[in-house]
Steps between C-alpha positions, in 0.01 A plus 500: 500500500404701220511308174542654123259321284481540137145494360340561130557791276252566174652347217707728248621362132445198417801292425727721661780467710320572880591717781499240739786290264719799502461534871526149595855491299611798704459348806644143394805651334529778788472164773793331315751775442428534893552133584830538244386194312532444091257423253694201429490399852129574549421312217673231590292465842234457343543318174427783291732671166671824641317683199126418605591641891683809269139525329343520837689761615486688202137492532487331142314177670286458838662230702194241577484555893678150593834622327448811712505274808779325346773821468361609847614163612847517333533846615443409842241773508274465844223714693396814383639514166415137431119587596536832260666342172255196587212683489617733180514198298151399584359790281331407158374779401708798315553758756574544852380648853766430788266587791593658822649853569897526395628482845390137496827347425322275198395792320844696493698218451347415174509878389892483581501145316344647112714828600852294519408368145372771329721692271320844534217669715311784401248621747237770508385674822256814440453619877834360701811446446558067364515332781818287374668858549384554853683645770415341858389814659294590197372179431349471891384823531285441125389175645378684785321740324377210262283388846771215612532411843838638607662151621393377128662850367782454659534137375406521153760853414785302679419178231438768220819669571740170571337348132726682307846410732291097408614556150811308401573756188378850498131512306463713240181690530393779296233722782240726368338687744168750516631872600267448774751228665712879527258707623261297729614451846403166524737500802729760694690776294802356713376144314402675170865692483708192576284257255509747212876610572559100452317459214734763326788320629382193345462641198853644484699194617725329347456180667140451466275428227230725590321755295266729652210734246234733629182490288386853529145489533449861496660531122309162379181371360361114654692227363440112617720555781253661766313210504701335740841406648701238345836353469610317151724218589747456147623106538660302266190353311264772539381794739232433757315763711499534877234667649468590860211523724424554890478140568633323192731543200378346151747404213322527129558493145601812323191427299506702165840651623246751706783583754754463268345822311436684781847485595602634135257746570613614844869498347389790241324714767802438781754779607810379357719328796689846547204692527316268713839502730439895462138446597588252826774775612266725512226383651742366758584831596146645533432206771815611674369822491141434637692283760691816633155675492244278606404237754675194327235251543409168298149547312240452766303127471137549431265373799357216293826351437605552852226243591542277223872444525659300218 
């Protein structure tokens, strides 16, 4: 079985509230909304004032790793999960890396726990579109491209595309995204059309609480934002920083509010949301186009990640 362990992460400012606090209180408050359980009645189990298990998961005090073992036990929480939250509140150190790709169950579940407590997302994506905005087809056909084996493909866009039907209330997330994520076929112009065409959608509806920008990188100087993807989880206590990787995902500090001003920044250099929904139509309809003209075929996988399949 493949096991999400949570290992050390350089420290950040000293005397701070820590990323791994915030995190652990998302899952522990996430776990007992689940089980339907109170703080009174938590608290209670195990001999401990509703307000200190509120600090916990508030992230405003790190449960010492016994009490942890002590709500799991009053939430009746067993297996998987049980190993996961176990394991979170092991860390000691500020940050945190939940290892093992995101179709390992540990690794999404813990994404979906710090996502059904956080009060706003912003994310940043300068080559595809934000993966918490995939489409299936798009998402497996990227993942392809990307060098994944296709059963693993297949696997991790259906979990990347149920994770927002996961959600008990609709997330708000403010999206900025490169004007290459338009104009790269990082899969099919049948997948590129249908993505983009729902990314407009999105940023139209009434019932969601999604806001799409294009950066346009052709009308911009650098800013802080090309260093990297990132996603800027706003809790209740503070914001922590999700960073994803091939075979890991790391939670930080926003140390010096680094991310914090790069989102300012890629605010002031976005489309507005009706010009970026101007932008996505668009685009949408050149794919369509090259998909009447061309071959329609997904990118092509280079050879060396055909023999090194993810």
């Amino acid at each position: 079985m493949n096991e999400t362990k949570y290992e050390n992460e350089p420290n950040c400012e000293s005397g701070a509230l820590q990323p791994f606090t915030t995190v652990l209180g998302a899952v522990l408050r996430t776990t007992r909304i689940k089980n339907g359980s109170g703080l009174r009645e938590v608290g209670r189990a195990i001999g401990k004032h509703p307000a200190i298990v509120s600090n916990w998961e508030r992230g405003s005090r790190t449960p010492p790793s016994e009490d942890v073992a002590g709500v799991l036990g009053a939430l009746n929480v067993v297996g998987e999960d049980k190993t996961r939250i176990r394991n979170l509140a092991a860390v000691t150190t500020p940050g945190v890396i939940v290892t093992g790709r995101q179709d390992v169950p540990h690794h999404l579940a813990t994404l979906i726990d710090c996502e059904a407590q956080a009060a706003q997302v912003t994310v940043w994506e300068p080559l595809l579109v934000p993966e918490l905005l995939w489409d299936e087809d798009y998402a497996r056909e990227t993942l392809l491209a990307l060098g994944y084996a296709p059963e693993r493909a297949a696997r991790l866009a259906e979990l990347q595309t149920d994770r927002r039907h996961l959600r008990e209330q609709p997330l708000p997330i403010t999206a900025y995204l490169g004007e290459t994520a338009l104009t790269r076929r990082a899969a099919s112009d049948r997948a590129m059309c249908s993505q983009l065409r729902r990314l407009a959608q999105l940023n139209v509806s009434a019932d969601e609480q999604i806001t799409v920008r294009v950066v346009p990188f052709s009308k911009i100087a650098l800013h802080p934002g090309l260093s990297s993807p990132w996603a800027i989880y706003s809790m209740e206590k503070r914001a922590i920083v999700y960073l994803g990787h091939v075979e890991s995902g790391t939670f930080v500090d926003d140390q010096d509010c680094h991310y914090s001003r790069a989102a300012d920044q890629l605010s002031d250099k976005a489309l507005s949301k009706e010009e970026s929904t101007k932008a996505l139509l668009s685009f949408a309809a050149k794919h369509a186009l090259n998909q009447l003209e061309d071959n329609d075929e997904p990118p092509v996988v280079s050879s060396v990640a055909t023999r090194t399949p993810r």
